[in-house]
C-alpha positions as CSV (number, residue, x, y, z in Angstrom):
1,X,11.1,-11.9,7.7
2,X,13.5,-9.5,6.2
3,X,14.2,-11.6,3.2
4,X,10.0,-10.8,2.5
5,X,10.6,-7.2,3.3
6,X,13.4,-7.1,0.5
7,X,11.2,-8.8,-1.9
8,X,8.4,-7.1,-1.5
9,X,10.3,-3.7,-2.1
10,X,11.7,-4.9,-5.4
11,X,8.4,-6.1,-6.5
12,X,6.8,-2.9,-5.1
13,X,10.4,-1.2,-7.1
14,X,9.3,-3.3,-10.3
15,X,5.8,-2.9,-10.3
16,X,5.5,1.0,-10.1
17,X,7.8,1.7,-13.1
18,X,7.2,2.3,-16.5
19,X,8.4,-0.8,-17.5
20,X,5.6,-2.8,-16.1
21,X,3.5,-1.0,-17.1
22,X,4.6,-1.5,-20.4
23,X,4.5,-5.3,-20.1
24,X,1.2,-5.6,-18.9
25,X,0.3,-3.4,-21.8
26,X,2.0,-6.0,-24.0
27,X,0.2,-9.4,-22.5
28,X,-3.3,-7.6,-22.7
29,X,-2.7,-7.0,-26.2
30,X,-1.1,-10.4,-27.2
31,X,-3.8,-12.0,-25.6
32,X,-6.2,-10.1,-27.5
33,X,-5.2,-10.3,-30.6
34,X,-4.9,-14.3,-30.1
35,X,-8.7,-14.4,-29.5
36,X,-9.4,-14.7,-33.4
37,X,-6.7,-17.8,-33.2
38,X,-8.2,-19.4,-30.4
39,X,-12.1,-18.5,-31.6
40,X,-12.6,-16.5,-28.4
41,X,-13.7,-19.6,-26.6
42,X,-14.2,-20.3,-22.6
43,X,-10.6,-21.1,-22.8
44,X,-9.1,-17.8,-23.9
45,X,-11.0,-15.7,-21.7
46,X,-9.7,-17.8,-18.6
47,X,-6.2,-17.6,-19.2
48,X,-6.7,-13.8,-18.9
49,X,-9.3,-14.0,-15.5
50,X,-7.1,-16.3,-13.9
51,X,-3.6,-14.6,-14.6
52,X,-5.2,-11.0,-13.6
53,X,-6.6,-12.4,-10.4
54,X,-3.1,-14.6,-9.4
55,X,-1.6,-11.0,-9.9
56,X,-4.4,-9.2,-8.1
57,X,-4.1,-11.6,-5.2
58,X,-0.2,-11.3,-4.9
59,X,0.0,-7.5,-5.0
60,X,-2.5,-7.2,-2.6
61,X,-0.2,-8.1,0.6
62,X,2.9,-6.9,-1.3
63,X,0.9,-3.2,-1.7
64,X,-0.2,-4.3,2.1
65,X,3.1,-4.4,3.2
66,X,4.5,-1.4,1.5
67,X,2.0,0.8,2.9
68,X,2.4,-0.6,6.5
69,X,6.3,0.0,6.5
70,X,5.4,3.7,4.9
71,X,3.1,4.6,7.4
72,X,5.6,3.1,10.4
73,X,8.1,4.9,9.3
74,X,6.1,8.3,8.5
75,X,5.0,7.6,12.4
76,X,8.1,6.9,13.8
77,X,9.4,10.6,12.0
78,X,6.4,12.2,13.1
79,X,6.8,10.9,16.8
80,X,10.3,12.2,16.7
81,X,9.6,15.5,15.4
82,X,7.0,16.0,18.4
83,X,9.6,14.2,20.7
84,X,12.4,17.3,19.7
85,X,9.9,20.6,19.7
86,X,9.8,21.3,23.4
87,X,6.6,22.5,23.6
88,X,5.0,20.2,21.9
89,X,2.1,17.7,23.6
90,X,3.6,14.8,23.6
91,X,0.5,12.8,24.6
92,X,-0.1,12.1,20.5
93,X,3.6,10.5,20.6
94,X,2.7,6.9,19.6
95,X,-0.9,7.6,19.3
96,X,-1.4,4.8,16.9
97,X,-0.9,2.1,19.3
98,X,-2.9,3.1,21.6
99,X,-6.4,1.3,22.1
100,X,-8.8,3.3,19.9
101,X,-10.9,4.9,22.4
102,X,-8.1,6.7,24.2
103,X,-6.8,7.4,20.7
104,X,-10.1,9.2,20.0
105,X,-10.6,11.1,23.3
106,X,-6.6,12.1,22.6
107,X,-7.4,13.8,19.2
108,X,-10.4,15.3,20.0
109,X,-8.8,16.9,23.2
110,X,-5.8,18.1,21.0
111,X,-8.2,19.6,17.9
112,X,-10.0,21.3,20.2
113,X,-7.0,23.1,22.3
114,X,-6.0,23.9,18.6
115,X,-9.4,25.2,16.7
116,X,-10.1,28.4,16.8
117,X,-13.0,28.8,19.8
C-alpha cells in the first residue's frame, strides 16, 4: 500500500506543476491543429474524448487519495494541538470518527458554549 501512496504523491508532485501544465497545453494543440490532416472525422475527435477521460478517471482516486492523507494529517495536528492546550474540550479530539450523529450533537454543543449568547 505504501508503494500507491508514493506514487500517487509523485503523480499528484507531477501533475500540479507548471510543467504539466504545459504538456497538456501542447497535446490539445497538436491534436488540433491535426484535425485539418485527419479531415476532423469521428476518429480524431475520439482520440481526444477517450485520452481526456482515461486521465480524468486516473486523477480522480490519485486527487482522492491526496486529499484523504491531507485531511488525516491536518486532523491528527489539529487533535494534537487540542490534546496539549489544557483547557481545551477534548470531546472534539477525533471527532471525525465518530458516528455522525454524536459528531453532530458534539459540534453543536461546542458552537454554542462558544457563540456569543
Amino acid at each position: 500500500m505504501d508503494q500507491f501512496g508514493a506514487f500517487t504523491r509523485a503523480v499528484n508532485g507531477f501533475c500540479a506543476s507548471p510543467a504539466a501544465t504545459a504538456a497538456a497545453f501542447v497535446i490539445v494543440v497538436v491534436w488540433a491543429l491535426c484535425g485539418p490532416v485527419f479531415h476532423y472525422s469521428d476518429g480524431w475527435q475520439l482520440v481526444i474524448n477517450t485520452g481526456t477521460t482515461i486521465v480524468t478517471f486516473l486523477m480522480v482516486f490519485v486527487l482522492n487519495n491526496a486529499q484523504s492523507r491531507d485531511t488525516s494529517a491536518i486532523n491528527a495536528k489539529l487533535d494534537a494541538l487540542i490534546v496539549a492546550i489544557e483547557k481545551a474540550d477534548n470531546r472534539a479530539v477525533g471527532l471525525e470518527l465518530k458516528p455522525d450523529s454524536d459528531a453532530k450533537a458534539i459540534s453543536t454543543e461546542i458552537q454554542a458554549s462558544v457563540s456569543p449568547a
